[in-house]
VOBA-1610 file (N, C-alpha, C; in pm, whole numbers, padded with zeros to 5 digits, always signed):
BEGIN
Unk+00084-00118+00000Unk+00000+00000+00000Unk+00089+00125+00000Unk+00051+00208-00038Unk+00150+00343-00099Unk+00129+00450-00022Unk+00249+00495+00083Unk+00219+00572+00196Unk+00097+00686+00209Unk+00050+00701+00099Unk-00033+00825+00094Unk-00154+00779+00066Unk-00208+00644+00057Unk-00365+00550+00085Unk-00422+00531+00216Unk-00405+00637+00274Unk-00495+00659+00418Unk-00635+00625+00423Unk-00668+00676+00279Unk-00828+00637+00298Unk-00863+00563+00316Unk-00820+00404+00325Unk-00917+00276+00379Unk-00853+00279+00525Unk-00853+00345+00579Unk-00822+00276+00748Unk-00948+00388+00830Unk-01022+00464+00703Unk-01184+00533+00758Unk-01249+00412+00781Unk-01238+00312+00716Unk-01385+00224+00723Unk-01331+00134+00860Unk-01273+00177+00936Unk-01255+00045+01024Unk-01337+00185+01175Unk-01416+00104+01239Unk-01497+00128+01379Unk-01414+00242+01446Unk-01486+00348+01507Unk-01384+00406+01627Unk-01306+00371+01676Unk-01454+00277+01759Unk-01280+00196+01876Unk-01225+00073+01876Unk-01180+00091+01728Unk-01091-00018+01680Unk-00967+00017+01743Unk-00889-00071+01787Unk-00733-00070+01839Unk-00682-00029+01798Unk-00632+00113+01817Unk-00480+00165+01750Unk-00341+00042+01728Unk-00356-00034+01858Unk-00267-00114+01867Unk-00300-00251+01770Unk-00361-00276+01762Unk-00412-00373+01650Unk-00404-00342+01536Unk-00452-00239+01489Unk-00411-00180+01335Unk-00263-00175+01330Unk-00213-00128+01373Unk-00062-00117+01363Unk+00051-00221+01349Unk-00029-00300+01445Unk+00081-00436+01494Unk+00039-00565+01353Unk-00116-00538+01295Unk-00145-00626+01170Unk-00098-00600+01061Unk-00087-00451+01023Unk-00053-00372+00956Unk+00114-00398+00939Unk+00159-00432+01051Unk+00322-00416+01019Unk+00364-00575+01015Unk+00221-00630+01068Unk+00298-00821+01017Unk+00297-00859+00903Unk+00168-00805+00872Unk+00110-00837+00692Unk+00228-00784+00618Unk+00267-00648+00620Unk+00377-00618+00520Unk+00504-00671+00566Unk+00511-00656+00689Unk+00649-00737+00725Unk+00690-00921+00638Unk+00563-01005+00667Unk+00558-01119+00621Unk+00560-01137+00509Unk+00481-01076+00428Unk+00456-01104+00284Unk+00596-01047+00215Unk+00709-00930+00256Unk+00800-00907+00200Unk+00900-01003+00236Unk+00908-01026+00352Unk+00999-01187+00357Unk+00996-01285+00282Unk+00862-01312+00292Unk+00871-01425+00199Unk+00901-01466+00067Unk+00831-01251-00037Unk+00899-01233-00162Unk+01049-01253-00149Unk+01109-01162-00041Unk+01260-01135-00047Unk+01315-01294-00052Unk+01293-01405+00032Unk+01319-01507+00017Unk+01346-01621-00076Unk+01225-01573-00166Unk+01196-01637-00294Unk+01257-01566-00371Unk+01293-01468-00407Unk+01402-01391-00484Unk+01518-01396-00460Unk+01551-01445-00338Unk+01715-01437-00305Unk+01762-01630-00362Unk+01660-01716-00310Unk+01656-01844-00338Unk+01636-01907-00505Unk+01561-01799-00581Unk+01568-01808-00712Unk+01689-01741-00757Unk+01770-01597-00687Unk+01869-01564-00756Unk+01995-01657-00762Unk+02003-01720-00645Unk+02128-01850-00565Unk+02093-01950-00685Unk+01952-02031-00666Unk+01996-02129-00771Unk+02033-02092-00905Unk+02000-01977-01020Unk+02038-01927-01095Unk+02114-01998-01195Unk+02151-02041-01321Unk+02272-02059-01355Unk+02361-01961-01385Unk+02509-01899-01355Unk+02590-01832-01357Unk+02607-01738-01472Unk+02582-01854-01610Unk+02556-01733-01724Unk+02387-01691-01757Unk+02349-01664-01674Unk+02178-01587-01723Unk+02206-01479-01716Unk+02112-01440-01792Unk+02103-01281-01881Unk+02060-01227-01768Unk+02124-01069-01697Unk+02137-00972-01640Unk+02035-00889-01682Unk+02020-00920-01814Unk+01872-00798-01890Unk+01785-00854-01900Unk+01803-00968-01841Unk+01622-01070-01783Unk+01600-01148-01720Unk+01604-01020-01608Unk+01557-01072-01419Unk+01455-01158-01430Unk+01322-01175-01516Unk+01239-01245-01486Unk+01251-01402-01579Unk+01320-01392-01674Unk+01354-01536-01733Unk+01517-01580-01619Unk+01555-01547-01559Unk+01646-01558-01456Unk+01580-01646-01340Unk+01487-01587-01296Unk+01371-01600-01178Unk+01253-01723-01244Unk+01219-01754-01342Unk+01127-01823-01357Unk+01234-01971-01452Unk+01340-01944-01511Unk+01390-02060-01633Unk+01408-02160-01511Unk+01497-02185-01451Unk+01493-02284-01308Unk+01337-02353-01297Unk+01228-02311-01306Unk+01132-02350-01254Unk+01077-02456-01300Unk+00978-02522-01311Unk+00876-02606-01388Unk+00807-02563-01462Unk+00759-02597-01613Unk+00705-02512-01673Unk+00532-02461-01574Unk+00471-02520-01533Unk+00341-02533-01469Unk+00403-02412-01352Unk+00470-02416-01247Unk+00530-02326-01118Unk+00542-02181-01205Unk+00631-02206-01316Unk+00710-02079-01381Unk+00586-01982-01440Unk+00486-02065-01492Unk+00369-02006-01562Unk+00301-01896-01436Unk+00235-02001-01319Unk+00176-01956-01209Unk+00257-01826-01163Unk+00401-01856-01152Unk+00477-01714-01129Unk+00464-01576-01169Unk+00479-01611-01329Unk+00436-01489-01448Unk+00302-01452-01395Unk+00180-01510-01386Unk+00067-01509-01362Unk+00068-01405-01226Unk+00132-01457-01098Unk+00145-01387-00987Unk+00189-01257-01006Unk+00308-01232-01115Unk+00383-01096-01127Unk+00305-01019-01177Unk+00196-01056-01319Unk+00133-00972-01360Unk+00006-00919-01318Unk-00041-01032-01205Unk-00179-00978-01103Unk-00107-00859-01001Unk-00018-00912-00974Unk+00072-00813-00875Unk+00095-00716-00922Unk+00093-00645-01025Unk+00135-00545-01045Unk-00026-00479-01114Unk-00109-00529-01157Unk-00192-00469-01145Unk-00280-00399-01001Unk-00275-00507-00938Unk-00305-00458-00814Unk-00229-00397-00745Unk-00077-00359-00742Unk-00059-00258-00724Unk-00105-00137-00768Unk-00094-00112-00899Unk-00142+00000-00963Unk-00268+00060-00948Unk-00350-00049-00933Unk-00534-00005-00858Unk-00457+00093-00735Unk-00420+00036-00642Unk-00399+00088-00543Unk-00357+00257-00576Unk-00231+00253-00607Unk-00146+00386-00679Unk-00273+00508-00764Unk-00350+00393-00845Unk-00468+00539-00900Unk-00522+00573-00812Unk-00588+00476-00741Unk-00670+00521-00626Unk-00645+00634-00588Unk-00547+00613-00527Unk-00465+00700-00423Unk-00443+00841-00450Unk-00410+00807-00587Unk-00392+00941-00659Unk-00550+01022-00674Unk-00620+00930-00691Unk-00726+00999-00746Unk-00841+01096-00587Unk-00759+01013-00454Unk-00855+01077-00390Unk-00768+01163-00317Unk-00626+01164-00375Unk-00559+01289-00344Unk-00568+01446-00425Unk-00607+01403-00549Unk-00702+01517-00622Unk-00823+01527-00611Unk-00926+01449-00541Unk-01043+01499-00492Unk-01012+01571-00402Unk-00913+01546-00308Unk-00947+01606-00184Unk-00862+01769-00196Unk-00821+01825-00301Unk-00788+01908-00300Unk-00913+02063-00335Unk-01019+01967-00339Unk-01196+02034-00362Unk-01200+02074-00537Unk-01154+02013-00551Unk-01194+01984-00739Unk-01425+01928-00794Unk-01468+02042-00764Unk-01656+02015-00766Unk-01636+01901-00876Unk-01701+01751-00854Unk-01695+01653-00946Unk-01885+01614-00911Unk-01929+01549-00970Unk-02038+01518-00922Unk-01992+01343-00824Unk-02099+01408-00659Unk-02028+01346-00568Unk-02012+01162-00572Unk-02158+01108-00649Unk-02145+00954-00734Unk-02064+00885-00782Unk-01980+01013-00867Unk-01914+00934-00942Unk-01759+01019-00977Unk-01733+01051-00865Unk-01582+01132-00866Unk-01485+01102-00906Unk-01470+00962-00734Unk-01393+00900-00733Unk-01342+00823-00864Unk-01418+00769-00955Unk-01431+00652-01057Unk-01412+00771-01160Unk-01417+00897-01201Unk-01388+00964-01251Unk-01257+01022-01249Unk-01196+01023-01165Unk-01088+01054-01116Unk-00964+00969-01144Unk-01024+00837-01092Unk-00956+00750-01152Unk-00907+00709-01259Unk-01042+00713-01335Unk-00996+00630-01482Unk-00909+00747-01554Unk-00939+00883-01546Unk-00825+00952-01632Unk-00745+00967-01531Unk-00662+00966-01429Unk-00532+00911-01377Unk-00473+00792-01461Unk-00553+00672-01463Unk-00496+00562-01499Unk-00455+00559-01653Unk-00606+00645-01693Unk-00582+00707-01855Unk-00389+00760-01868Unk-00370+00841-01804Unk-00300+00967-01809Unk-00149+00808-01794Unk-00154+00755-01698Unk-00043+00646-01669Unk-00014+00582-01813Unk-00116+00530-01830Unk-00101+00472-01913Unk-00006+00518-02084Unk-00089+00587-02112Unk-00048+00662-02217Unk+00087+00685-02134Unk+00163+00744-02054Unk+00279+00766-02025Unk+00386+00646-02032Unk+00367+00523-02009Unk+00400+00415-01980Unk+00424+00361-02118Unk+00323+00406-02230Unk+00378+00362-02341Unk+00426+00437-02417Unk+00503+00565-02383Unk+00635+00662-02389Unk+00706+00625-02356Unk+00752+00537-02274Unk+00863+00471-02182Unk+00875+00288-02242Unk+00832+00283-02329Unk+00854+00071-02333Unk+00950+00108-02394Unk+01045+00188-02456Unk+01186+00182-02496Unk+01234+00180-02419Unk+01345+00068-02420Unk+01446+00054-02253Unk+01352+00053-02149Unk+01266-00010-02124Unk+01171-00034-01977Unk+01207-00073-01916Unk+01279-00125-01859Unk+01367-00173-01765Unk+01429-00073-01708Unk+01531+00008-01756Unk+01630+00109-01717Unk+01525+00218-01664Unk+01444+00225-01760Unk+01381+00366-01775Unk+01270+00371-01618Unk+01222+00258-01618Unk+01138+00228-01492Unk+01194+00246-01348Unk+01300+00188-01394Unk+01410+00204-01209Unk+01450+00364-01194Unk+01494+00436-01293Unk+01486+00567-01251Unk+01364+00646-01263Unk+01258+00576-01320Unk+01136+00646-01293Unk+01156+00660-01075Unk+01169+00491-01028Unk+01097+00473-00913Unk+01204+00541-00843Unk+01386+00537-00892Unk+01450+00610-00749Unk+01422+00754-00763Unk+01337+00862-00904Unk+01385+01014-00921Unk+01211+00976-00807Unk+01143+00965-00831Unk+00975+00965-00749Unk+00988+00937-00592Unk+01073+00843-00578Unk+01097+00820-00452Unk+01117+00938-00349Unk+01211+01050-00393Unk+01265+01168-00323Unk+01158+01252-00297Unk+01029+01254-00317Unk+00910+01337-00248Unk+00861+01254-00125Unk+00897+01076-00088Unk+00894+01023+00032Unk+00916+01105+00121Unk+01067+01105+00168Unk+01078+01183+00254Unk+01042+01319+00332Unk+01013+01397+00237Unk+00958+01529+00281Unk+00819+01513+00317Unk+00745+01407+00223Unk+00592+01412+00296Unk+00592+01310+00404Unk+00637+01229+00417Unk+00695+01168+00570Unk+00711+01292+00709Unk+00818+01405+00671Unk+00886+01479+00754Unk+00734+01564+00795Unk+00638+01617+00668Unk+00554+01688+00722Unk+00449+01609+00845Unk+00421+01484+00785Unk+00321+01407+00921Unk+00365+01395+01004Unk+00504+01335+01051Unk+00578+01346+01154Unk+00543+01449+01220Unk+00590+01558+01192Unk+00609+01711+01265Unk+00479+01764+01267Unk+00354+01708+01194Unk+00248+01752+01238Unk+00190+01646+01331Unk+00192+01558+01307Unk+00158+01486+01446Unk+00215+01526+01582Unk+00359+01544+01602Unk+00412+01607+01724Unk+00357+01728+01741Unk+00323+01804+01674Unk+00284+01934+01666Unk+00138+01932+01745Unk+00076+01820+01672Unk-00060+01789+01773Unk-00076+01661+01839Unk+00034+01657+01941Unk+00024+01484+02056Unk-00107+01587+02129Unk-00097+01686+02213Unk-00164+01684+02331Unk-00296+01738+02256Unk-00326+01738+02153Unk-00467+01793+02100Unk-00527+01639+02093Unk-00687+01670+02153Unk-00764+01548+02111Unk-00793+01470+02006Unk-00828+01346+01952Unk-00830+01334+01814Unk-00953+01368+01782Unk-01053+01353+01865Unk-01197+01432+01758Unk-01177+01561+01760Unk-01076+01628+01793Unk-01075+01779+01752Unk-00998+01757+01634Unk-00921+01711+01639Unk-00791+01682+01541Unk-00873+01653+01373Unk-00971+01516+01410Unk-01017+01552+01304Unk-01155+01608+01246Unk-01149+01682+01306Unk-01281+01858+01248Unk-01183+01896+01122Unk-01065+01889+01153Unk-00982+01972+01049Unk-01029+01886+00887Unk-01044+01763+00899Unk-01092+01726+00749Unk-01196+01778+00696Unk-01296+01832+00758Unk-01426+01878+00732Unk-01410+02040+00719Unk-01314+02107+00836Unk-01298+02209+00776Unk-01269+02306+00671Unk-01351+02347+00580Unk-01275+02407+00416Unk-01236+02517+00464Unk-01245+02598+00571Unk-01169+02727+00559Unk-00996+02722+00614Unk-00974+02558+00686Unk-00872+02567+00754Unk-00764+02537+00676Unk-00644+02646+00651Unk-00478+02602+00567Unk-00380+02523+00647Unk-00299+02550+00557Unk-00180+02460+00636Unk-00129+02516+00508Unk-00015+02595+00510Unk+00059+02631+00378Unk+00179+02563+00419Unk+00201+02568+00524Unk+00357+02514+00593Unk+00372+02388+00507Unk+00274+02282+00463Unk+00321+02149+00436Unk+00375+02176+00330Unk+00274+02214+00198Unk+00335+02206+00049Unk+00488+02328+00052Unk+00490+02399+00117Unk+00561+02496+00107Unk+00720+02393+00194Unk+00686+02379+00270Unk+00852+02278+00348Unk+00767+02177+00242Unk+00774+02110+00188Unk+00754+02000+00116Unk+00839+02022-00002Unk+00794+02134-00080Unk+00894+02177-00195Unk+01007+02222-00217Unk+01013+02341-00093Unk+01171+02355-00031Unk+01279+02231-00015Unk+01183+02122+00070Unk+01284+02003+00089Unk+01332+01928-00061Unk+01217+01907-00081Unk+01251+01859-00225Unk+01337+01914-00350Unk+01307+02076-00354Unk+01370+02145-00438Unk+01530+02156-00418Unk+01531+02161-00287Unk+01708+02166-00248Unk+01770+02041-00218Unk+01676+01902-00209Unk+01776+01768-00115Unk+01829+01720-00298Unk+01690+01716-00350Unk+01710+01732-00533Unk+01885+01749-00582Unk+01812+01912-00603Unk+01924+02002-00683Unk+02075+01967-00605Unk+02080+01957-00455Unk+02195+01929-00460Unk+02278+01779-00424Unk+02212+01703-00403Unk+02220+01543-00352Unk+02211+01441-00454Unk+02142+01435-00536Unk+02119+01318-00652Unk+02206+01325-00702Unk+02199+01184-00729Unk+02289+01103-00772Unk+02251+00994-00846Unk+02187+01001-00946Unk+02116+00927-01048Unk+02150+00954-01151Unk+02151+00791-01260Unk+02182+00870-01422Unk+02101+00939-01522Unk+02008+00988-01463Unk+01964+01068-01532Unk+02006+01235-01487Unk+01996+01274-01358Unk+02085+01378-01292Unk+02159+01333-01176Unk+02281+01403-01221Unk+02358+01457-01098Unk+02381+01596-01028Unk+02389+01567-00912Unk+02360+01693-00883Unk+02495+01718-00788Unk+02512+01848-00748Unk+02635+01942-00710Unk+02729+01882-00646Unk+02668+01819-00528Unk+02742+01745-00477Unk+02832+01647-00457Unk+02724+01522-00531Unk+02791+01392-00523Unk+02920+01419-00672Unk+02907+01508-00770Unk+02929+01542-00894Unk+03103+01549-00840Unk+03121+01647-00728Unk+03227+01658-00715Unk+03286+01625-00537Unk+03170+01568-00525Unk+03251+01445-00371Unk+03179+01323-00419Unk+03184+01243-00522Unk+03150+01085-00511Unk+03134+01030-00392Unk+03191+01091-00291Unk+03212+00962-00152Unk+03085+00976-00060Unk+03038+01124-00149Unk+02911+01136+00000Unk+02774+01068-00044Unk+02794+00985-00172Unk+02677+00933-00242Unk+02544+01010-00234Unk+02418+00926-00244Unk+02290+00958-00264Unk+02228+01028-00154Unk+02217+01107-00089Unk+02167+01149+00073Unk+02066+01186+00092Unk+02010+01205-00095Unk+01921+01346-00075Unk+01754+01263+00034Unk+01763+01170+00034Unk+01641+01145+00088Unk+01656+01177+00262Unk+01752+01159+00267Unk+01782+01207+00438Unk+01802+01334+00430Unk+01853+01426+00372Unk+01867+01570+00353Unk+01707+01631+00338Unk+01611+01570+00210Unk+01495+01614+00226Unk+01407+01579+00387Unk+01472+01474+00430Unk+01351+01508+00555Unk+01382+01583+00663Unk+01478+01574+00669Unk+01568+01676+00806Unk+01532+01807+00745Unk+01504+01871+00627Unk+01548+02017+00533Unk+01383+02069+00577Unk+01289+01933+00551Unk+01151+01959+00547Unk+01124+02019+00687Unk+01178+01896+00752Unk+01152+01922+00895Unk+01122+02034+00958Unk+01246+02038+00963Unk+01305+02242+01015Unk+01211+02248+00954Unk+01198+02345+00801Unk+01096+02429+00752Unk+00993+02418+00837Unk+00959+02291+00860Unk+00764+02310+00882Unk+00776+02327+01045Unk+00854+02280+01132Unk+00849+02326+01256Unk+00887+02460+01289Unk+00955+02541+01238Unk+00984+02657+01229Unk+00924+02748+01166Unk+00838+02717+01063Unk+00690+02787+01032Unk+00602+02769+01120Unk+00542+02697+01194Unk+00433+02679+01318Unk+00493+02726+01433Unk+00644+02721+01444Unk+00668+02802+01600Unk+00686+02887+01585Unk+00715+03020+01484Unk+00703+03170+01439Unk+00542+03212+01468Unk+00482+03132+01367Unk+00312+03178+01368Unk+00257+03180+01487Unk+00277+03030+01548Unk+00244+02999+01674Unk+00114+02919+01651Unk+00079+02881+01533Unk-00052+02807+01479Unk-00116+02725+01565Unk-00037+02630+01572Unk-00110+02556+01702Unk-00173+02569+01817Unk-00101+02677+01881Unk-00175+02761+02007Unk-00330+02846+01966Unk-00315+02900+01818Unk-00462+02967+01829Unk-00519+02831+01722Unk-00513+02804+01668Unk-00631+02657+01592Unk-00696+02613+01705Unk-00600+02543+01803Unk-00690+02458+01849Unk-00780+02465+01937Unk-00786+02546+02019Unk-00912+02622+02097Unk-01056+02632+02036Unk-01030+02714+01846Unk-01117+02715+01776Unk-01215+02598+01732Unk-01159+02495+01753Unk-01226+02377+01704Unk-01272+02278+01790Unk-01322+02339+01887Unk-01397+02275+02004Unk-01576+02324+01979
//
């Protein structure tokens, strides 16, 4: 699930267990990546020595039985669809929720299909070199992790001692901002970016002319975010007048 699919953990009861969600939540992904990682490390070992490097998945499946190897392919390509459900989703109710008037029936499913539209068509800009082209799709995308990580963090600390049914009025509220996030969000990103990467598609200032300090920028963007957004709310002082209001 893709850090920013919050929306299904609405449908679970009030007083559902914080501690239960969390602790299932971290076995399920914990387990199920073991067991991939396992099966990938155990298919890379048996391997034969000369297999093609430019085809991880005839690498991973030629060893197999034809019947196992089939079921495999089968698994990779459900798997990745269902990832991708997930990913539009996500996307799509992250542009609803930015108050885009859709008619309220059929938003979501509107939203979606031209997201997936929009993927798509992009995806078949990219089947030249898909392989290469895909891995630096996922490490240049990756580097907005961190900064939207750094903002929940620091807004959660920001509100431990506020209640959570006050806490969340704020979803319902349309008049209430928060500029601090996108604003330390882009800052982090714009500077861990420009000067930390280290990818072949860019390099950037740093690693360009210290090789030794490698890739950082994802630790640079969340520490960079950080500051920003805690140091925008303790200037304003936001927290002290919001939350009174929303009682």
């Amino acid at each position: 699930m893709e850090p920013y699919a919050a929306d299904y953990s609405r449908y679970f009861p009030p007083n559902t267990s914080k501690a239960a969600v969390g602790w299932w939540s971290a076995a399920g992904v914990f387990l199920s990546c073991v067991v991939l990682e396992i099966a990938g490390a155990a298919s890379a070992t048996a391997a034969s020595a000369g297999a093609s490097l430019s085809d991880p998945t005839g690498t991973f499946t030629g060893h197999l039985p034809t019947a196992l190897a089939d079921l495999t392919l089968l698994a990779i390509a459900l798997g990745a669809v269902c990832a991708n459900v997930l990913n539009i989703y996500s996307g799509a109710m992250s542009f609803v929720a930015t108050g885009i008037k859709l008619p309220l029936a059929l938003r979501r499913a509107i939203v979606a299909f031209v997201f997936g539209l929009i993927g798509f068509v992009v995806a078949i800009f990219g089947l030249h070199d898909a392989g290469a082209r895909y891995t630096n799709f996922l490490l240049i995308i990756a580097y907005w992790i961190a900064p939207w990580l750094a903002v929940v963090f620091c807004d959660q600390f920001l509100r431990r001692r506020e209640d959570l049914l006050q806490t969340e009025k704020l979803l319902f509220n349309q008049k209430y901002t928060n500029w601090a996030g996108p604003v330390a969000m882009i800052i982090g990103v714009a500077v861990s970016v420009s000067l930390f990467s280290n990818q072949s598609e860019y390099l950037a200032v740093v690693p360009r002319h210290f090789p030794s300090v490698g890739d950082i920028t994802f630790e640079v963007g969340f520490v960079l975010t950080a500051i920003v957004y805690l140091t925008w709310h303790a200037i304003a002082g936001t927290y002290r007048r919001t939350a009174p209001e929303l009682v």
